[in-house]
N, C-alpha and C positions, 0 to 999 in steps of 0.2 A: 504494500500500500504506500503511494507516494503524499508524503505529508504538504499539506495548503499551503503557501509561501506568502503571507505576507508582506506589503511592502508597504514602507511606511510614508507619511504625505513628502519626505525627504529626496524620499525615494524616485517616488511618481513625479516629483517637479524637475531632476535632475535626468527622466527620460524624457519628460517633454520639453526640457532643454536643448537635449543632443540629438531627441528626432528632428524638432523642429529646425535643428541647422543641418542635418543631414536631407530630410524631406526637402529641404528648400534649395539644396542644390539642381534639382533636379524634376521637381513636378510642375507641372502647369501653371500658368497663373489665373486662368479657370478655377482651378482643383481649388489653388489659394485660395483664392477668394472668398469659398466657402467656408473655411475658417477663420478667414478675419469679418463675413457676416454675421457668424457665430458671435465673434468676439467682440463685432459692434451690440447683437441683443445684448449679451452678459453684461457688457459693460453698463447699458442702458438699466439694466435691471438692479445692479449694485447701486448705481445711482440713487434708482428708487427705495432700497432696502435702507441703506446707510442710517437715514434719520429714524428708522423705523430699531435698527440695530440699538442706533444711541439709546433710543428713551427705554426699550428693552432689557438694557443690561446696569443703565447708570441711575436708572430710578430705584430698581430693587436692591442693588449693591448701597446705597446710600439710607436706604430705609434699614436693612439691617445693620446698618455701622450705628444709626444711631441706639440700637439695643444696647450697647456697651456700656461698660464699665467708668462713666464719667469721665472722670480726668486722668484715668491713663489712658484710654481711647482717644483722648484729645493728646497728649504727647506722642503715642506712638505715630500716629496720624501724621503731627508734622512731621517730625525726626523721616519718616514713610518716603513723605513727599518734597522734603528736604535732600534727600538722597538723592530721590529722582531729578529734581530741578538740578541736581549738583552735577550728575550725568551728561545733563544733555546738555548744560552751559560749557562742562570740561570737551566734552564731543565735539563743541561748537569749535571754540577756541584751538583745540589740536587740529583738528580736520581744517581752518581756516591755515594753519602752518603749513600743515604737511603736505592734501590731498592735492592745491595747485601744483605742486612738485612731483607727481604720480599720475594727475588725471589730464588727459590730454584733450581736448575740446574737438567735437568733430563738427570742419567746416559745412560740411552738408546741413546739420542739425542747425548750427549759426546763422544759415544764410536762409533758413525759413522761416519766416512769420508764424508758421503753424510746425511742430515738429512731427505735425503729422502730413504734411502737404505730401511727403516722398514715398509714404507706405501705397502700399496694394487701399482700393477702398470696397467697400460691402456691395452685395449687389441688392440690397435694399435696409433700408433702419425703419426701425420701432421704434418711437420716442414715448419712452414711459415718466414724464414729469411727476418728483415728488411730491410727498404732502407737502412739506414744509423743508425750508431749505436747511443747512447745517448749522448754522449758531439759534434759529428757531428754536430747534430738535433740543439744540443744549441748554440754553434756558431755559424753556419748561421742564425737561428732567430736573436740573439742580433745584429751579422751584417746588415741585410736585415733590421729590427727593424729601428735600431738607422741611416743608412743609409735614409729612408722614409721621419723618422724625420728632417735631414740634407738637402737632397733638395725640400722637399716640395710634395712628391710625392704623387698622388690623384690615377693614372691607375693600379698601381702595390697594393696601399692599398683597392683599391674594389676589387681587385682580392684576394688579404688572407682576404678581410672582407666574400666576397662567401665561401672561403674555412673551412674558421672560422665557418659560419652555416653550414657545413656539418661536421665538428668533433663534434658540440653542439649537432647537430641532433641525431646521431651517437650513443655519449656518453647517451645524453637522452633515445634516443628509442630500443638501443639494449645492452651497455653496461651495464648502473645502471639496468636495468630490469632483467639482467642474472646474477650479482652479488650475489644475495640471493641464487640463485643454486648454484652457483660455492662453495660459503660458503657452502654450505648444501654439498657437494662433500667433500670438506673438513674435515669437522665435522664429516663425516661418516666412512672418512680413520681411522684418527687418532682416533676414536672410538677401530674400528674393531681392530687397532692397541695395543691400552691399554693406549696410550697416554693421554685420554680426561681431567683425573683427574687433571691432570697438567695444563694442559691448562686452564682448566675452575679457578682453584684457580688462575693464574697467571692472568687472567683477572680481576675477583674482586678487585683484589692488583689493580692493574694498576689502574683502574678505582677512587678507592677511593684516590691512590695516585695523579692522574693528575684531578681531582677533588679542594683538598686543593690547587695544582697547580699554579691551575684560581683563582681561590678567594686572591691567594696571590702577585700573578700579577697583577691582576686589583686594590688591594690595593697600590703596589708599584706605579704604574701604575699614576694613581689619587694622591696619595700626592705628587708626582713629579710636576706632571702637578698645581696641587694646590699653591705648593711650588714658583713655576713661576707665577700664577697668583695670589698670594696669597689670595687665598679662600678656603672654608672649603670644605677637599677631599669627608668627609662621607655625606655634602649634595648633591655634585655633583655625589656620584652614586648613592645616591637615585633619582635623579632627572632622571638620564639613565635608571630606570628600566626597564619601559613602553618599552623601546629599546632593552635591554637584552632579556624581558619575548617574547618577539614578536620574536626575531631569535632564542627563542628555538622552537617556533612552524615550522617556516618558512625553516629553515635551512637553510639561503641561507641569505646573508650580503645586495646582491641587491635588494632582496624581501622587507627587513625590511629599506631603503633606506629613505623614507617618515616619517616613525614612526622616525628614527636614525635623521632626518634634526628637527623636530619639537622638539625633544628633546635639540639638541643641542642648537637651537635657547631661550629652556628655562633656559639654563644655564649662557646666555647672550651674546651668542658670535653674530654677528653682521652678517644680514643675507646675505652679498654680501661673507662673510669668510664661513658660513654654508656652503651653497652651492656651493663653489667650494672646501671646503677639505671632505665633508662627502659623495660623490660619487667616490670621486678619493681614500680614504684611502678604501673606498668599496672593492676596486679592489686591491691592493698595503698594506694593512695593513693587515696580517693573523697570530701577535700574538700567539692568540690561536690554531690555525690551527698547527703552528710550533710547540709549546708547545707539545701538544700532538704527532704529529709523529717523533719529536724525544725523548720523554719517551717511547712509545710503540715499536720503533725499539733497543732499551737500552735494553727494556723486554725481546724483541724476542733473541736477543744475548746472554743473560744472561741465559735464560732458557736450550740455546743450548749450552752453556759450552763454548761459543769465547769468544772473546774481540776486542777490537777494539781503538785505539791508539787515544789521545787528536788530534793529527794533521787528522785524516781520519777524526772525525767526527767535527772538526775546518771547514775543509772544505766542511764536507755536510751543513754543517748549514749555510755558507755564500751561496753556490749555493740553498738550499732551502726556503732562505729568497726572491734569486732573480726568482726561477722558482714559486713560490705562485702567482707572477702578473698572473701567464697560468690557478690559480684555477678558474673551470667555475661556475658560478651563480648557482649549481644546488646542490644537498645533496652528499657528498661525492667525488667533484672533484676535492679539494685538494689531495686529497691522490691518484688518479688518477694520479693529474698530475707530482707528485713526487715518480713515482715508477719507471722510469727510474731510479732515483738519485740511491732508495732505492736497487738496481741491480748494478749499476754500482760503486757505490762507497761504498756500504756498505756489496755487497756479497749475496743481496737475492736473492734466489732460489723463485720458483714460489708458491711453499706452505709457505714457510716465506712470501712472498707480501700477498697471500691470507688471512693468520693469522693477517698481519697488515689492510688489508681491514677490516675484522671485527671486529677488536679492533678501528679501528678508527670511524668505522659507527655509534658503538656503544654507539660514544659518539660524534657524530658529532656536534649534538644540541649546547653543553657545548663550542664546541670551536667557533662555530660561533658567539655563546652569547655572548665570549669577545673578540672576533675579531670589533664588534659592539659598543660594550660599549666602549672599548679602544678608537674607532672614536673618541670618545666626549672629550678624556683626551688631546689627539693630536686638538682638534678643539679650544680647552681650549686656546694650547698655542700657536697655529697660528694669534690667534685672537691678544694675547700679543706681540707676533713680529708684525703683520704690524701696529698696534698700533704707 
């Protein structure tokens, strides 16, 4: 009996990477096209999900946060989102050094008004216009949110918890599963195009770039937290591995939830603080998450010849510290649930998000690894304050 093979969303996006530039050598541009008309529905229809995603996942995530425990729910909170902001400011700031020195700009992509002007186009579109556009979506969540929290509300929060499993459903059974096509649609345009060389180098960079990253983050990360509790940073993330090596498999912060609690507990933090900061930072701490989707959208600009102003990307990085509570438990729905921002505040076109989907996938593992292990840095120093 031959056993079921598995592969994981990693997996599937890394084939429809290398069909799509293998395909594209060589098929029609007929044949194309029906994948990049694919790619125009899908895209049309993320559009319309997006806000539907936000109020789905950042109403009920906010309604249960305010269950918590007063004021250490209110410090771990900051310290959370403090982190986060810390990430994508340092992301900002390195990647403004480094990445011009790595990322080569392609004149084709420069010399168009539209970075789509060069692609294959659909042989017909669907325009499904949403309800409400993306900063809409986000103010009535945080209002309806943090209103739930303020009087106690039980009838309105099982109605977004119902709603909440139907975006989860949703996202599970029909979006993440068409993702590796849409890629594959992708990969096969800008193939057909002449683009791919570019692309694929500006990947590896990225890759090896937000790579060093993590490793330098969760160093900063840990002697800080050391520093506070004054212990040794390099035994404490040895002690986190088991926790790390588990969300590269997992990919997913709430999978690795158990492993991340037994760990924390052998670092010594005291198990009534365990357990209530390493399920809540699960959900509210994405570091790494941030890290990378603001390097990889720094790339995608970079390649296209923009720029984009310390004050635009100041403020995605505070709204994308606070739209990561919406990332869902599943591979890849942080970057999901940040492509609103990545449209509305930063100008991406739907092949730009598509290009950020598979650079983010591509390394999904790595950022939930230290979205995980950082838990343990923040559990470090929780344990030191209620102390």
């Amino acid at each position: 009996m031959f056993k079921k093979i598995r592969i994981s969303l990693l997996g599937w996006v890394a084939i429809a990477i290398a069909s799509g530039i293998l395909f594209g050598q060589f098929l029609p541009t007929s044949i194309a096209r029906v994948f990049v008309t694919f790619n125009s529905l899908f895209g049309n229809f993320l559009s319309f999900i997006i806000p539907l995603i936000i109020l789905g996942l950042i109403i009920p995530a906010i309604g249960d946060l305010g269950k918590g425990a007063g004021r250490l729910l209110v410090i771990t909170t900051i310290i959370a989102y403090g982190s986060t902001l810390f990430s994508g400011f340092f992301t900002y700031f390195t990647g403004s050094a480094i990445l011009p020195q790595i990322i080569t700009p392609s004149e084709t992509l420069m010399a168009m008004d539209n970075p789509e002007d060069f692609m294959l186009t659909p042989y017909f579109e669907i325009k499904i216009p949403p309800f409400m556009d993306i900063m809409t979506s986000l103010i009535f969540a945080f209002v309806i949110g943090i209103g739930l929290t303020v009087i106690g509300g039980t009838t309105l929060q099982a109605c977004f918890k119902d709603f909440n499993n139907i975006i989860m459903k949703l996202i599970r059974s029909v979006i993440v599963p068409l993702l590796p096509l849409h890629i594959f649609g992708i990969f096969l345009n800008i193939t057909v195009s002449g683009q791919v060389v570019i692309i694929i180098m500006m990947f590896l960079k990225v890759i090896v770039f937000i790579f060093i990253l993590h490793i330098t983050l969760l160093l900063i990360q840990f002697s800080t937290s050391a520093a506070i509790a004054r212990r040794n940073p390099f035994k404490m993330l040895k002690t986190m591995m088991p926790a790390y090596l588990t969300a590269l498999g997992t990919q997913s912060s709430a999978a690795t939830i158990p492993v991340t609690l037994h760990q924390v507990k052998q670092l010594g933090v005291r198990e009534q603080i365990a357990e209530f900061v390493v399920p809540l930072c699960s959900a509210i701490h994405m570091a790494g998450s941030t890290l990378k989707i603001v390097a990889c959208a720094m790339a995608i600009i970079m390649i296209t010849g923009e720029t984009v102003t310390f004050g635009q990307y100041a403020g995605f990085i505070m709204m994308l510290g606070i739209i990561m509570v919406a990332a869902p438990g599943v591979p890849g729905g942080a970057i999901m649930a940040s492509l609103g921002l990545l449209g509305s505040m930063l100008g991406f076109n739907d092949t730009l998000q598509a290009l950020m989907i598979a650079l983010y996938i591509a390394m999904d593992s790595f950022g939930t690894a230290c979205n995980v292990t950082g838990d343990g840095a923040i559990a470090v120093v929780m344990d030191k304050i209620a102390r």
